[in-house]
C-alpha positions in Angstrom: 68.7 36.3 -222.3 65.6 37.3 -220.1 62.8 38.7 -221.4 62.8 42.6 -219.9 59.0 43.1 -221.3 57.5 40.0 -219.8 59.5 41.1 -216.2 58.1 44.8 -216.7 55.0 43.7 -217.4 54.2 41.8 -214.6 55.7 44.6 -211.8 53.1 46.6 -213.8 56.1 48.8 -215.0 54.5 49.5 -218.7 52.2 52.3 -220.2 52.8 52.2 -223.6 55.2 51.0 -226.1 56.1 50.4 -229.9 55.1 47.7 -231.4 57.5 44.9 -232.2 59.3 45.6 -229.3 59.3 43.0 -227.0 60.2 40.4 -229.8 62.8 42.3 -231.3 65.0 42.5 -227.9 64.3 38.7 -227.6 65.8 38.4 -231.1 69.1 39.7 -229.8 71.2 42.0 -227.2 70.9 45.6 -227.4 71.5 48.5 -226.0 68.7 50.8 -224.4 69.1 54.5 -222.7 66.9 56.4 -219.9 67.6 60.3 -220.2 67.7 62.2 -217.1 67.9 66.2 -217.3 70.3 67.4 -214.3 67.6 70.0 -213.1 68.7 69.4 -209.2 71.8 67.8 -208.4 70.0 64.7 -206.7 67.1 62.8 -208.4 64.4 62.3 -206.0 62.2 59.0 -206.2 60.0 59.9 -208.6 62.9 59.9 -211.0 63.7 55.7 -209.6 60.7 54.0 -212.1 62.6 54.8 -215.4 65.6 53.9 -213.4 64.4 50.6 -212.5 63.9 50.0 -216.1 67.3 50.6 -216.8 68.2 48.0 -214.1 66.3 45.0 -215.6 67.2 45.7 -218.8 71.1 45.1 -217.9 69.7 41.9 -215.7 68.4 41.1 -219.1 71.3 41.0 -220.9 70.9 44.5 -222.8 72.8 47.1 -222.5 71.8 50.1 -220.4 73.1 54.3 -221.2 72.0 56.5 -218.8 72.6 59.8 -220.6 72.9 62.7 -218.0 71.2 65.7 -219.9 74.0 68.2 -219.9 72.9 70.2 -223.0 69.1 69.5 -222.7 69.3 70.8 -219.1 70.5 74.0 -220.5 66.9 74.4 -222.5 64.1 73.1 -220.0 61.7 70.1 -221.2 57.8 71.3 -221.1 56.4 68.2 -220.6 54.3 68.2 -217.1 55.0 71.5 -216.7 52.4 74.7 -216.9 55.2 77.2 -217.1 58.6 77.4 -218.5 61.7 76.3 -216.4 63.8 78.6 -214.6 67.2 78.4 -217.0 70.2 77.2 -215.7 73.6 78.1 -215.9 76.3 75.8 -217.5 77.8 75.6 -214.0 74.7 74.7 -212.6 73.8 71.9 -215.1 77.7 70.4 -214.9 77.5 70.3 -210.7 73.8 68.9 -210.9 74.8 66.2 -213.5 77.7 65.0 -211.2 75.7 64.6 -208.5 73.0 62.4 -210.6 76.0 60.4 -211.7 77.2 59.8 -208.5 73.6 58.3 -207.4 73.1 56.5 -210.5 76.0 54.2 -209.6 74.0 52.6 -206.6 71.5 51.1 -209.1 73.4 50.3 -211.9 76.9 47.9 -212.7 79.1 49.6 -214.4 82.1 47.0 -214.5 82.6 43.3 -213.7 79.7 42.7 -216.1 79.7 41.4 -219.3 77.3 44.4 -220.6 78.5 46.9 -218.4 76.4 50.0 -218.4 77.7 53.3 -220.1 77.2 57.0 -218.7 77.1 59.8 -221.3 76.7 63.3 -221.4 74.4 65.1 -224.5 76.4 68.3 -224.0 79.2 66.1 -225.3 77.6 66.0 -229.1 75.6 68.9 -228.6 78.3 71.4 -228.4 80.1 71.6 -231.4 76.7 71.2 -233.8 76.3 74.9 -234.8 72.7 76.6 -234.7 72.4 76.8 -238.3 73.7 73.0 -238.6 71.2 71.6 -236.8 67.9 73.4 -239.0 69.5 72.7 -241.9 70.5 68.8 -240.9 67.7 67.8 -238.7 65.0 70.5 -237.8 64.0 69.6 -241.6 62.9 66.6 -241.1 60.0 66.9 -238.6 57.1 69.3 -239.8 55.7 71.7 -237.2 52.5 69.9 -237.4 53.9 66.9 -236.6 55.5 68.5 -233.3 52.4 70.7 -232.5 50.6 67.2 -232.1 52.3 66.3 -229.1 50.7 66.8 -225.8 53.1 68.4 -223.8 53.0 70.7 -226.5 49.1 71.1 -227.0 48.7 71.6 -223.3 51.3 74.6 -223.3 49.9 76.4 -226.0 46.0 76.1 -225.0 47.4 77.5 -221.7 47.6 81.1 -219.8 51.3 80.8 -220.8 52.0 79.7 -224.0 55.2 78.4 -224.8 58.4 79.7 -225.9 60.6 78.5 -229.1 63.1 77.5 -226.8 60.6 74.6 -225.1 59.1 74.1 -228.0 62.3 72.9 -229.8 63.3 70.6 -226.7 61.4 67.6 -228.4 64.0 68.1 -231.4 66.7 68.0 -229.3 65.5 64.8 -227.7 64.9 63.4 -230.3 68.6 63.8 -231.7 69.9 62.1 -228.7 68.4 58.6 -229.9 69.5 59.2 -233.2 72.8 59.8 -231.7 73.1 57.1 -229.6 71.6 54.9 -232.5 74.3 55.3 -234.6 77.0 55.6 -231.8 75.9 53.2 -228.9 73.9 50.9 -230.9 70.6 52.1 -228.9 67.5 50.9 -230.4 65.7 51.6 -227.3 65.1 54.4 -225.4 62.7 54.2 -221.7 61.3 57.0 -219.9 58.1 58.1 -218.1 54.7 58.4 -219.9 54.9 62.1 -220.0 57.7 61.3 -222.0 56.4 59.5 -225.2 55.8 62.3 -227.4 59.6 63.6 -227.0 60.6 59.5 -227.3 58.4 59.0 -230.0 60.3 62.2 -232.1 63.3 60.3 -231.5 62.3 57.1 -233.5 60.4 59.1 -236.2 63.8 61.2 -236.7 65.7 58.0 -236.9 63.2 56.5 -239.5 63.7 59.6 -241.9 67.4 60.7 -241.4 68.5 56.7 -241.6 69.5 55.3 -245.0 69.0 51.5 -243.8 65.5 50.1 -242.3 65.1 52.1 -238.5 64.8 49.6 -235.6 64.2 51.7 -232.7 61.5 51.2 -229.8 60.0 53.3 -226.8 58.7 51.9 -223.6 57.2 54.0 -221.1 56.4 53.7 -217.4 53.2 55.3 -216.4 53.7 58.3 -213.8 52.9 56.9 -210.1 50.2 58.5 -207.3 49.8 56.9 -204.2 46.0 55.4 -203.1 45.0 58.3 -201.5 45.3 60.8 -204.9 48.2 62.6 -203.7 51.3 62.9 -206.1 54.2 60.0 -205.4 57.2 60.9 -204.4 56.2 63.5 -201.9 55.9 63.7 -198.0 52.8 64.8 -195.9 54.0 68.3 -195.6 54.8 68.6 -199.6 58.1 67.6 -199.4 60.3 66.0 -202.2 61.8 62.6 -201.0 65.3 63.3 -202.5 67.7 60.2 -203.2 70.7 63.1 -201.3 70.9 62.2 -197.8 71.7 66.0 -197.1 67.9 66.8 -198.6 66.0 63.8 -197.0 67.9 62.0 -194.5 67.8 58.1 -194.0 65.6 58.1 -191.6 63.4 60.5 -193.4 63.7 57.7 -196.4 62.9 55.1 -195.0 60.0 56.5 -192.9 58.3 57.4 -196.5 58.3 53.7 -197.8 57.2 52.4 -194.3 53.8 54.8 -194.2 52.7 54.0 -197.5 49.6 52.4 -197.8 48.9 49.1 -198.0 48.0 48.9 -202.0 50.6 51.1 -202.5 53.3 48.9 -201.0 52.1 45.8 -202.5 52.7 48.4 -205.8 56.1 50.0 -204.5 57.7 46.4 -203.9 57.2 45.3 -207.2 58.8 48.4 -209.1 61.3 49.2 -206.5 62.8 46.5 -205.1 64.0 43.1 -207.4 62.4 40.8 -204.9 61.2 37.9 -207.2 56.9 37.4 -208.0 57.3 34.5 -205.4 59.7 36.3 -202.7 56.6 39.9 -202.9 53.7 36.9 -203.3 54.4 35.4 -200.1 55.8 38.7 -198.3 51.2 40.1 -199.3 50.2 36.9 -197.9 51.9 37.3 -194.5 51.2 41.0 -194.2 47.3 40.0 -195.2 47.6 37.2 -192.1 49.3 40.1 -189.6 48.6 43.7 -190.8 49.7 45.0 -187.6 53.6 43.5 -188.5 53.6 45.6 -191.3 56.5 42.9 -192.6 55.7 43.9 -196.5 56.3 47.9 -195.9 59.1 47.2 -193.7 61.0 44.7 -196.5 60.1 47.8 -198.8 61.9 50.0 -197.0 64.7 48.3 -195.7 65.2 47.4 -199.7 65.0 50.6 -200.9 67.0 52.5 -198.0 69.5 50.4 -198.1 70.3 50.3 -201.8 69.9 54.2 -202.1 71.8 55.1 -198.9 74.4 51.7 -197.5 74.0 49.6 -195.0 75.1 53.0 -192.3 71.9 54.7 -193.8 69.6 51.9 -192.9 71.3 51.1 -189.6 71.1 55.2 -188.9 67.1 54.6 -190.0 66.9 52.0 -187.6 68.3 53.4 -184.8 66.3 56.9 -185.4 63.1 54.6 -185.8 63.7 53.4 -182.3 64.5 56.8 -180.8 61.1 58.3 -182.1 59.7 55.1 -180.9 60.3 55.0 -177.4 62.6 52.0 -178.1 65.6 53.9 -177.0 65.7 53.9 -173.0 69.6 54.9 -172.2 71.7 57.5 -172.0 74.3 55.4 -173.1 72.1 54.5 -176.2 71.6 58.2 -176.3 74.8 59.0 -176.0 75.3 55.9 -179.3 73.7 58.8 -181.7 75.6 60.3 -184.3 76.2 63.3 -185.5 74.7 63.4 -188.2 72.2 61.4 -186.5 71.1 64.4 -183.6 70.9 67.0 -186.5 68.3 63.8 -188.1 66.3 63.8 -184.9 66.2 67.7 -184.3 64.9 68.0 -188.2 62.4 65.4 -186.8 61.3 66.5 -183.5 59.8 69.7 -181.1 63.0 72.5 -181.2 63.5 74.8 -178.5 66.8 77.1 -178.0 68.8 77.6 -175.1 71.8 80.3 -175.0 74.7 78.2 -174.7 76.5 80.9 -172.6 74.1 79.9 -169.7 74.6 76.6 -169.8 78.2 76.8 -169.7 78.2 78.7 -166.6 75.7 76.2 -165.1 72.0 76.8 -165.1 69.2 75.1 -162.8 66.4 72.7 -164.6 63.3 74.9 -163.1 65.1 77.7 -165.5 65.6 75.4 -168.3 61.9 74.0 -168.4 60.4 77.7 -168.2 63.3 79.7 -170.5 62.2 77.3 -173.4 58.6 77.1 -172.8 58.6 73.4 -171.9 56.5 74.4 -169.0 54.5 77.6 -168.8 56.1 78.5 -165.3 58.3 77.4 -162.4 55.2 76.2 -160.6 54.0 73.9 -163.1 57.8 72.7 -163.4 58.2 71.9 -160.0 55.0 69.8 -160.1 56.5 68.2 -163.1 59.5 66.9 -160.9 58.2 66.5 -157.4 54.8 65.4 -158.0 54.2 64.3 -161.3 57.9 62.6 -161.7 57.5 63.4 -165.1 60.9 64.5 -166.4 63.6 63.4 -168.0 66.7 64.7 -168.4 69.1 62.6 -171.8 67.1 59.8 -170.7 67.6 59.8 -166.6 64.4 60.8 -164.6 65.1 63.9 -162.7 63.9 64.3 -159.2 65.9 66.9 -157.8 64.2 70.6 -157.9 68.1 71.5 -157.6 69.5 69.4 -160.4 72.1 71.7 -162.5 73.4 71.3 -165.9 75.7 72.4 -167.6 77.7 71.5 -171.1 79.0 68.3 -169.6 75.7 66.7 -170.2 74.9 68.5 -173.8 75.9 66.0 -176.8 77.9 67.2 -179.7 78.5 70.2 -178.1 75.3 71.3 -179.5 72.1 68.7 -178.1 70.3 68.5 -174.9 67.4 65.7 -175.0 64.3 66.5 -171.9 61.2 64.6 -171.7 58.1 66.2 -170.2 55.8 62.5 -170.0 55.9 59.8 -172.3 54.5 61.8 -175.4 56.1 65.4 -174.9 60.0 65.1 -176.5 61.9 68.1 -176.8 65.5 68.8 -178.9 67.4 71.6 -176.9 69.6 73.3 -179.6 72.2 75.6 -178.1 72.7 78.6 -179.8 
């Protein structure tokens, strides 16, 4: 059996945790859980640290539960936030918590392994414990000063805001999901971001007092990442979420993130992402300090990373997207090589203009195309473009001909039309 703290520990993967724990889960196998509230139906990467824990703990030899929160969904948790959650629906919650299922199988084994890991749901447990049940069974057993102490707590009530019962009670609810899964699963861990360690920390104080025998349960929590610069992790220039749903971030979009991280930050990110040994990330820092321009450690990062999250067609798709925006693509056969899925990643990507499909069905001349969507300012300055300047390129193929006509024979997907106006002006024609 490995020892998990020791491997955290040097990925620089711990904040805080309970004493004792590191010797107890040398001591013997157990079983540890990460809960993930389905608030969207794809985690983005933030949600991957606690994750990752859950990985080395199974390469450890422990056991990992992921617990999709189906009934803590339903209530909101108040920690990091200044305002209370939008509700949900049950409908909501049960599609979301699917979908985070669904990814969670890309990190984790769940058969062939001789401590497979075990999905549950809290709304399974949750649901038939009446209102009154739970004051009289558990709410008794934590004073409301001892819940008023927690931070995520403090914070809300010393705010513009306040907080409602409903948040305020999450922490209980939380709480009883170790206690749950301590009796049931055999947890005697549970793992989760710092902002997490006051509803963690509940958890192992409602096990010590509604247990008969001696409690043995542990937290261990990862601290919440920013990148170098200040700004939060996990989101792109423009304030975007980097979702692990390749409908919401695309592979290309993914892998893009990891590979314009800094350079701290990727000697960080290789360590808590990826399960490159200390010898494989050592040596990958010493090359990139020897050849900064290679960028081989950000590049190992996010080949790692995109292709665990999205297969090897998502990193292949990243690839070949890196080389159109690039300038590494020089065919229209290469072009012509793009999928789908692949034009609607580069028109995300790129300069959009609109062309009415009718008129390029019935044939329409390139000095019309360049000035109808404002590629060039006027027929004059497109002329120049082609005659003098040789500057245009039609899918690819320099066009040289003032009389050149297109038409939906040369459109892609029966939607794309790719022009070039010099080496730096790239343009996505989307018929409409």
């Amino acid at each position: 059996m490995k020892n998990f703290i020791a491997e955290l520990k040097w990925r620089g993967m711990i904040h805080d945790m309970t004493p004792g724990t590191e010797e107890y889960m040398l001591s013997q196998p157990i079983a540890g859980y990460l809960g993930v509230d389905p608030t969207s139906d794809s985690m983005h990467i933030g949600n991957l640290v606690p994750v990752m824990m859950l990985v080395h703990m199974q390469r450890a030899g422990h056991t990992p539960i992921a617990l999709v929160g189906g009934a803590t969904g339903l209530v909101g948790d108040p920690s990091g936030k200044d305002k209370e959650r939008q509700l949900q629906t049950i409908e909501m919650v049960e599609k979301n918590a699917a979908g985070i299922k669904k990814q969670l199988e890309h990190f984790l084994e769940f058969d062939n392994v001789s401590n497979p890991a075990i999905m549950v749901n809290n709304y399974d447990w949750f649901k038939d414990i009446s209102f009154l049940d739970f004051l009289r069974d558990t709410g008794k057993h934590i004073t409301i000063n001892y819940m008023m102490s927690k931070e995520s707590v403090k914070k809300r009530i010393q705010g513009d805001t306040g907080i409602s019962y409903t948040e305020f009670a999450y922490q209980l609810l939380q709480g009883y999901d170790f206690y749950h899964l301590y009796h049931h699963k055999n947890a005697r861990l549970q793992v989760g971001g710092s902002d997490q360690w006051g509803n963690i920390t509940t958890g192992t104080e409602l096990i010590r007092r509604m247990s008969e025998e001696e409690a043995k349960a542990y937290a261990v929590v990862c601290p919440l990442l920013t990148r170098e610069d200040g700004s939060k992790f996990g989101k792109t220039a423009g304030g975007k979420s980097v979702w692990l749903d390749p409908e919401k971030t695309s592979p290309y979009e993914f892998y893009q993130y990891w590979l314009r991280v800094g350079d701290s930050d990727a000697e960080n990110f290789i360590k808590i992402f990826t399960l490159k040994t200390q010898e494989e990330i050592e040596n990958l820092i010493t090359e990139h300090v020897k050849d900064p321009g290679a960028r081989s450690l950000h590049k190992a990062l996010a080949e790692d990373l995109t292709k665990r999250v999205h297969g090897e067609a998502g990193l292949k798709s990243a690839h070949t997207l890196t080389d159109f925006f690039f300038g590494r693509i020089k065919s229209k056969e290469a072009l012509n090589a793009l999928s789908q899925n692949e034009w609607r990643d580069v028109s995300r990507s790129s300069d959009i203009k609109q062309l009415s499909k009718e008129k390029l069905s019935s044939g329409i001349g390139i000095l019309d195309i360049l000035v109808e969507t404002g590629i060039t300012q006027s027929k004059g300055e497109a002329r120049r473009s082609i005659e003098k300047d040789k500057s245009v390129k039609v899918n690819m193929e320099s066009c040289t001909s003032l009389d050149t006509e297109l038409s939906m024979e040369d459109v892609f997907f029966d939607t794309y039309l790719y022009i070039q106006k010099g080496k730096k002006n790239k343009f996505i024609i989307e018929l409409i």
